[in-house]
C-alpha positions as CSV (number, residue, x, y, z in Angstrom):
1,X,116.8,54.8,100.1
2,X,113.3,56.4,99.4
3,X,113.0,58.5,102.6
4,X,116.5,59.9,101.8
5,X,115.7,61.0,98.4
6,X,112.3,62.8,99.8
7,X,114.1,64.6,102.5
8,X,116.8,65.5,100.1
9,X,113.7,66.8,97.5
10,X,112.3,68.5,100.4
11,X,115.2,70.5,101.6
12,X,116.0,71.4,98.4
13,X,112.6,72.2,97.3
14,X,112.1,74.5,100.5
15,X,115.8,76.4,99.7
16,X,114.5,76.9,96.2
17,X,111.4,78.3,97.8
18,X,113.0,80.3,99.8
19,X,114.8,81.9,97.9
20,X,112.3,82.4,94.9
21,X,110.1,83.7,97.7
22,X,112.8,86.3,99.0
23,X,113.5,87.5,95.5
24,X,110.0,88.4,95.0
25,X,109.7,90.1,98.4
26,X,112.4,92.5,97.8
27,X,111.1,93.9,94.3
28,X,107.8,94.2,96.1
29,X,107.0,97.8,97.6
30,X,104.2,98.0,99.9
31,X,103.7,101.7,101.2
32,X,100.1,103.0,102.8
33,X,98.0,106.6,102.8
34,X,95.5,106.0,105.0
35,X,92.2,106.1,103.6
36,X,88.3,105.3,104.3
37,X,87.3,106.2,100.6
38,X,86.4,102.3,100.1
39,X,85.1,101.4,102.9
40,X,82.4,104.4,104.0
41,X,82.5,106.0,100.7
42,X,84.6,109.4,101.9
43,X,87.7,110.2,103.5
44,X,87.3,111.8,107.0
45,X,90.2,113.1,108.8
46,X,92.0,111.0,110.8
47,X,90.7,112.7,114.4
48,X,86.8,111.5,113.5
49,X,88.5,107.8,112.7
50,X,89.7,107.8,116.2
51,X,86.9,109.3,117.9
52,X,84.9,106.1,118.5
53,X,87.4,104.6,120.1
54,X,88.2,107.5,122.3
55,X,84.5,108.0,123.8
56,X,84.5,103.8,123.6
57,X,87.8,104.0,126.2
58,X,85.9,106.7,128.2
59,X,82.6,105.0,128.9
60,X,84.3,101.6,129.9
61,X,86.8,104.0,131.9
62,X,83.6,104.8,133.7
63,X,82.0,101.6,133.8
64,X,84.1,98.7,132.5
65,X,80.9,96.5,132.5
66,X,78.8,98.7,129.6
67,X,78.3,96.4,126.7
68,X,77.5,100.1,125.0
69,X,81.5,100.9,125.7
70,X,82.8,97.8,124.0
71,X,80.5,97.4,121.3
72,X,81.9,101.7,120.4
73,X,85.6,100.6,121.4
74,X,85.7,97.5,119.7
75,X,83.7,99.5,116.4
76,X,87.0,102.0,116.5
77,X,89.6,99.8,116.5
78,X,88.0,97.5,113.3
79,X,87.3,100.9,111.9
80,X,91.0,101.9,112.2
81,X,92.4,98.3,111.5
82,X,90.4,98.6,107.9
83,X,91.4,101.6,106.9
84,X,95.2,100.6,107.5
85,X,94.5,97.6,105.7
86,X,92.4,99.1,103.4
87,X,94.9,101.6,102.4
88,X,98.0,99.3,101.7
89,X,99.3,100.0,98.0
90,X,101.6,97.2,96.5
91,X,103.5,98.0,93.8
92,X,106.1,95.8,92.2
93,X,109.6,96.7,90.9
94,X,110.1,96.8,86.8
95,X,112.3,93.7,86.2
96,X,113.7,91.8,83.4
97,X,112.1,89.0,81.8
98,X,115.2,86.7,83.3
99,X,114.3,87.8,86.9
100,X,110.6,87.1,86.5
101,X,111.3,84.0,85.3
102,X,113.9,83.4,88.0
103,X,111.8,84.4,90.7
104,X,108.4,82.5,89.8
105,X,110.4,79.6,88.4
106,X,112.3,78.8,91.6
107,X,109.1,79.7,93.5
108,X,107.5,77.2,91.7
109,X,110.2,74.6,91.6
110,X,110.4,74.7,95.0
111,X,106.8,74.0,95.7
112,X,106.8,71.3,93.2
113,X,109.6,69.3,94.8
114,X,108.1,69.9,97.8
115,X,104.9,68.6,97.2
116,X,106.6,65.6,95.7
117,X,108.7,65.0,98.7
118,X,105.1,64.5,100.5
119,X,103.1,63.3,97.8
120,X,105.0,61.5,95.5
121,X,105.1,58.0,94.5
122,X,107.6,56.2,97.4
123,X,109.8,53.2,96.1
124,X,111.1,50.5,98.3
């Protein structure tokens, strides 16, 4: 009977998770400008981001063995990776106190059922 009642607490756990989780996700807004102004301390246009990585392709397009060209290549692509990353804004949605509640209190429910599904004490 005790495995039952810990697959039942998990499954029910993980729906209230799920749902808790979803809830959250849509009065989330993520939108992005990209910037460097973080990272390098100014923002330089988006041709000098990329231009690293353009002489980085054209050296190894000349020799593919030059430690130089994917050292420069490899530089341009973490350079443009950050400042995506970087520039990620997350804002989230004005909601009632009942949906806050709801939202965190079935995201927490659900982990706590289903960390006693795994954890808890087993009978039998």
């Amino acid at each position: 009977m005790g495995k039952e009642k810990n697959f039942g607490s998990f499954i029910f756990g993980a729906i209230l998770f799920g749902i808790g989780v979803y809830l959250i996700f849509q009065n989330t807004i993520v939108s992005t400008q990209f910037s460097l102004m973080d990272l390098i301390g100014f923002n330089p246009p988006f041709g000098l981001v990329i231009l690293p990585l353009l002489i980085g392709i054209g050296i190894l397009f000349f020799n593919e063995k030059s430690i130089l060209g994917w050292l420069i290549t490899i530089f341009g692509i973490v350079t443009i990776l950050l400042g995506i990353l970087m520039g990620l804004k997350i804002y989230f949605k004005p909601v009632s106190l009942y949906q806050a509640v709801l939202m965190y209190g079935m995201t927490a429910a659900g982990i706590g059922l289903i960390a006693k599904s795994f954890f808890g004490k087993r009978k039998g």
